[in-house]
N, C-alpha and C positions, 0 to 999 in steps of 0.2 A: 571484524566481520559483523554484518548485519545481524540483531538480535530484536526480538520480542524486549518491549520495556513495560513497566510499570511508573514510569515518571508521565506526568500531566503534555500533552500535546497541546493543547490550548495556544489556540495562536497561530498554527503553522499556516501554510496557505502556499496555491498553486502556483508554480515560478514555470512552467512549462515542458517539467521536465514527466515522461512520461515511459512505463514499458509495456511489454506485451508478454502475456502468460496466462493462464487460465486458472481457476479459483485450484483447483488440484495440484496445479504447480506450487502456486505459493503454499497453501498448505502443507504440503510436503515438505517444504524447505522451511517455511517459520512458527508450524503448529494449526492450533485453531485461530480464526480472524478474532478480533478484540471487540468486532461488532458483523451481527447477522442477521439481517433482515431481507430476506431474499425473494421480495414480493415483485419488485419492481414500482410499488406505488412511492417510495422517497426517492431523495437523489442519489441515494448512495446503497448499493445492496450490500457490501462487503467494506469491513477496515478492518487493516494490521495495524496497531501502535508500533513505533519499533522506533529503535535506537543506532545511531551508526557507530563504528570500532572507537570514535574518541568521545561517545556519550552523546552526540548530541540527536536530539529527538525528531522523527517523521512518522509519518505515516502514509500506507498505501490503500488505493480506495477506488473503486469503478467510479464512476459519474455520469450523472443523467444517461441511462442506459436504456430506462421505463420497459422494463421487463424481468422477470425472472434470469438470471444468470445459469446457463446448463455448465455444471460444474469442469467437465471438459474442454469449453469452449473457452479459446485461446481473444483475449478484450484485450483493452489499452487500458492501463492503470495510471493514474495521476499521481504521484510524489509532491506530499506536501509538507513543507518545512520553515523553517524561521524564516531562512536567506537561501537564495540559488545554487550559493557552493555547498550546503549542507542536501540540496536538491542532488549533486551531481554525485557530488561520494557517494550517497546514498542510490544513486542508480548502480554507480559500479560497483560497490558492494553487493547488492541484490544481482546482478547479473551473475557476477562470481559465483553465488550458489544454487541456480535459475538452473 
């Protein structure tokens, strides 16, 4: 199952794979984000680092939003990963506990 990591994500990158949940949601299912900046002035208000069940590394993250995120409000989150099938486990893992 999907888990919060501490190993280096460096590298990953958007293969198209994408869900829908709102910052509360994830929260609730994988803690605090890994980064929080929730101005709207960068591309990125919100990232989870995370790991999927066989170790390998993603991360989840709004994109170009350019606003404040209401923690409520249900966005489309970008899955970013080495390769695409680390993209897609990694979706259905996070659904699983969504």
């Amino acid at each position: 199952m999907a888990k919060k990591t501490y190993k280096s994500t460096d590298g990953t990158s958007f293969f198209g794979t994408t869900i829908r949940a709102s910052v509360d949601e994830l929260t609730n299912a994988f803690g605090d984000p890994s980064m929080e900046y929730n101005t709207g002035e960068d591309k990125v208000n919100f990232e989870w680092e995370m790991e999927t069940e066989d170790g390998e590394v993603f991360t989840i993250y709004d994109w170009k939003e350019g606003r404040p995120l209401r923690l409520s409000e249900r966005v489309n989150w970008h899955i970013g990963a080495m390769n695409k099938s680390v993209c897609n486990t990694a979706e259905r893992e996070l659904l699983k506990r969504l």
